[in-house]
C-alpha positions in Angstrom: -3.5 47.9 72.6 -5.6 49.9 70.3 -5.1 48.9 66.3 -6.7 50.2 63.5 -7.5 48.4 60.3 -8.0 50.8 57.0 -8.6 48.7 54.3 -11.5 49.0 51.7 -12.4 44.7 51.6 -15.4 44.6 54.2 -14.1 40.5 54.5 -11.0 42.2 55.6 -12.5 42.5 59.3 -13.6 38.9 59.5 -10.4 37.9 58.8 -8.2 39.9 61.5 -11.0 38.9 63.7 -10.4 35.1 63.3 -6.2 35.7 63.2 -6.7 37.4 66.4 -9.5 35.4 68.5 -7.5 34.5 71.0 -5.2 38.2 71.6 -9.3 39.7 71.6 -11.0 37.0 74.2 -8.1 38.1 76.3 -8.6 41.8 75.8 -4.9 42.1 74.6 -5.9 44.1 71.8 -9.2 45.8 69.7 -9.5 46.4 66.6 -11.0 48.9 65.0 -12.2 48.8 61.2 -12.3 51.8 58.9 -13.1 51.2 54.9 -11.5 54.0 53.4 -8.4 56.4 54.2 -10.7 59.4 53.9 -12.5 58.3 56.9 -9.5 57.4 59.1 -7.9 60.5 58.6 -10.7 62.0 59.6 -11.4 60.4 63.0 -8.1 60.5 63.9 -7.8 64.4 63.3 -11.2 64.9 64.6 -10.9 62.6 67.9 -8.0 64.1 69.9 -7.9 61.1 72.3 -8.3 58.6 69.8 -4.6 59.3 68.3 -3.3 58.4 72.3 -4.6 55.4 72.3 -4.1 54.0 68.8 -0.7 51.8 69.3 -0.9 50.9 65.1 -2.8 51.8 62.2 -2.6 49.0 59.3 -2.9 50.7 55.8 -3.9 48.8 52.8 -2.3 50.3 49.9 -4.8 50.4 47.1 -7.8 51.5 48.2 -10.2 53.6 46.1 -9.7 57.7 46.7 -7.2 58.3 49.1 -4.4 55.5 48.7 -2.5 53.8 52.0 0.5 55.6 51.1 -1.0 58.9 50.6 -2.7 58.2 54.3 0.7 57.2 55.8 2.4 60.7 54.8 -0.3 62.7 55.7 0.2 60.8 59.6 3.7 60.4 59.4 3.8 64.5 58.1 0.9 65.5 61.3 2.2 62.4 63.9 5.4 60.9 63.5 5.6 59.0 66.4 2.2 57.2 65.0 3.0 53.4 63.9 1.5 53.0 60.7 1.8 49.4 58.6 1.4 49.7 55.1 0.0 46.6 53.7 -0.5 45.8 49.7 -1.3 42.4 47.6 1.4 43.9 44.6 5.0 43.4 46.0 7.0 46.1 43.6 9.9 48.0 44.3 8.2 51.3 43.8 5.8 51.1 46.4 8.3 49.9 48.7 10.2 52.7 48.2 7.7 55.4 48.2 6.3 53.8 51.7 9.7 53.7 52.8 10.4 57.4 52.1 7.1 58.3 53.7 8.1 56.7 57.1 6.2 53.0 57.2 7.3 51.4 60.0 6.7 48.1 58.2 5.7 46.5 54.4 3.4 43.8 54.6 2.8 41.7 51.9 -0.1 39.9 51.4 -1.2 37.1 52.0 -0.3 38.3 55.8 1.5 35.8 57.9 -0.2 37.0 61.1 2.2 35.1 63.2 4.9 37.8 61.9 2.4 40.6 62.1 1.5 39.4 65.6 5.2 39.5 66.5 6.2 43.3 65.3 2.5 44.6 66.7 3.7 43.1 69.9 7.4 44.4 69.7 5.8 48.1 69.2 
């Protein structure tokens, strides 16, 4: 299971790495870090066999340039069957409802409870 990680916090990738020791010792997943939405974008429209392998990308939100939300329309608009996690620090309604009308398949608030992240990226 191939996952993607688009958040703009370099400590970001530390973290997952810790959360997830375990599911990457036993080659259940990799995780792949990208720092801006820009640049995910464009690997995923400029590696064609990149988007067949990715099982989840996980969007933060605020990010400086292109925002999480403006990166999950753009997949959901070019790859709706793409599983794409939207997460964000700031809990409002708006948001929410803007990521729900662009297709998230979840909101994740932080700080991430990894067990229940672990659970719905294993329930994809």
């Amino acid at each position: 299971m191939k996952i993607m990680v688009v958040d703009d916090e370099q400590d970001v990738q530390f973290l997952f790495e810790q959360k997830f020791r375990k599911e990457l010792k036993q080659n259940q997943i990799s995780l792949h870090f990208i720092l801006s939405a820009e640049e995910a974008l464009e690997k995923i429209q400029t590696q064609n066999k990149l988007i067949e392998c990715l099982s989840v990308i996980l969007a933060d939100i605020n990010m400086p340039g292109m925002s999480g939300l403006e990166l999950l329309k753009i997949l959901k608009e070019n790859f709706p069957k793409l599983k794409v996690f939207v997460i964000t620090a700031y809990d409002d309604e708006f948001n929410y409802l803007i990521a729900q009308k662009y297709g998230a398949d979840e909101y994740i608030t932080k700080p991430i409870e990894f067990d229940k992240l672990k659970q719905k990226i294993f329930t994809i």
